[in-house]
N, C-alpha and C positions, 0 to 999 in steps of 0.2 A: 795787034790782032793775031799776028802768029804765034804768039806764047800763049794765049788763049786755046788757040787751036791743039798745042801739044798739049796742053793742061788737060784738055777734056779726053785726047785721047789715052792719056794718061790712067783717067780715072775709070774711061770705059775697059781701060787694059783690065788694070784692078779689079774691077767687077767679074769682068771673064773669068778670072783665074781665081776670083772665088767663087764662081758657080761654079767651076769644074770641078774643085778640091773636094766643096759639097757634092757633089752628085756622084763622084768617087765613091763616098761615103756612103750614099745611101745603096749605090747598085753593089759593093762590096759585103753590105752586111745580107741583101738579098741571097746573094750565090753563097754564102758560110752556110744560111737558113739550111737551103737549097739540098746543101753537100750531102750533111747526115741523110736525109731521107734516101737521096740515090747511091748513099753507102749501105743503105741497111738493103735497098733493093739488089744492087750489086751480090753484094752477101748468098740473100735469097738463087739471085740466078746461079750464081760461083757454087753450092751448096750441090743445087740440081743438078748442075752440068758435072760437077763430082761423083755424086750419084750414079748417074747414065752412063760417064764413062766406064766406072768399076762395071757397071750389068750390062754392057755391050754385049760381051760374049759368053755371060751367065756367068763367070766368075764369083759377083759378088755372094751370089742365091749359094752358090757351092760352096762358097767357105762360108758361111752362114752355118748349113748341114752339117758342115765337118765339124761347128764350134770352133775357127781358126779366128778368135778374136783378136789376137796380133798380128796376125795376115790382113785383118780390114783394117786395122790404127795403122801399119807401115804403108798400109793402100793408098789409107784417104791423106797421110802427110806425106807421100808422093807426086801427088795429085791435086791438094791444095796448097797455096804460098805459107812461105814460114810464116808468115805474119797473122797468120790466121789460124785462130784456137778453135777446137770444135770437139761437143761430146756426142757420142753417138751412140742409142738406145734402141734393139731390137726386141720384135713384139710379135708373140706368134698372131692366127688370124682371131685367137680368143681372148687379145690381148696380155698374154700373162709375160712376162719382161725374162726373154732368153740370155742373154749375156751375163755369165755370171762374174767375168771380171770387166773393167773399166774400157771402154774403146774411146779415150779420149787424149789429146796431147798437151793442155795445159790447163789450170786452173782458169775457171770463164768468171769468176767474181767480181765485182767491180764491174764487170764490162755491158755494153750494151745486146742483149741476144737477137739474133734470129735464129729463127727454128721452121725447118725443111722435114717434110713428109713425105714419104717413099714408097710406095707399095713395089715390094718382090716377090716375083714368084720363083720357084726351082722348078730345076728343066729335067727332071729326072721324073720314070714313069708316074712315082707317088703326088701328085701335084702337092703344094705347098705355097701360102701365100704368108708373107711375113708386112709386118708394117715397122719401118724404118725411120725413126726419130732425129735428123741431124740438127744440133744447137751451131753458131757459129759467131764469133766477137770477132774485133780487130783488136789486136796486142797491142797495149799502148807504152 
């Protein structure tokens, strides 16, 4: 009777430890799903709060004016992590596309985008309203 009793709980061990191995499985592939979407959200927020920080103190709006387009590419890859590519497209309030060279720090192809919307204005008497285009992938 007592080799019975190991035996069963034996089998009940066994079973335990493969419901767990399974349910492993399933709540693992849940949180991968999961990832991308609060990576893209991520993104989005990291894009914005890049954004606000450069126009804190109206900075961005003034090199805007002055056309310092490498003054905003060393900004914004100051500002966001290495790992993070981003092109960035300014647009007066008539939309016609001001930057005439590239404000960007790596090629985004292949990658998955998100794209961040900006409205700036300059702080100088002429008011001035620009709309600000940020694309952003993770470097893989």
């Amino acid at each position: 009777m007592i080799r019975n009793k190991k035996a069963q709980v034996r089998i009940l061990e066994a079973f335990l430890a493969v419901l767990l191995i399974f349910s492993s499985f399933v709540v693992s592939d849940s949180l991968f799903t999961s990832t991308n979407i609060s990576r893209n959200e991520g993104l989005e927020s990291l894009g914005m709060q890049a954004l606000l920080t450069l126009d804190s103190e109206g900075v961005l709006g003034k090199m805007i004016e002055e056309g310092n387009w490498t003054g905003i590419r060393e900004s914004l890859k100051a500002v966001l992590p290495s790992s993070v590519a981003f092109n960035l497209t300014v647009y007066d309030d008539s939309g016609h596309k001001l930057n005439d060279a590239p404000i960007s720090s790596n090629v985004l192809e292949g990658s998955e985008l998100v794209c961040v919307e900006y409205l700036c204005a300059s702080r100088n008497p002429r008011f001035n309203c620009y709309v600000l285009r940020l694309q952003l992938a993770v470097i893989k």
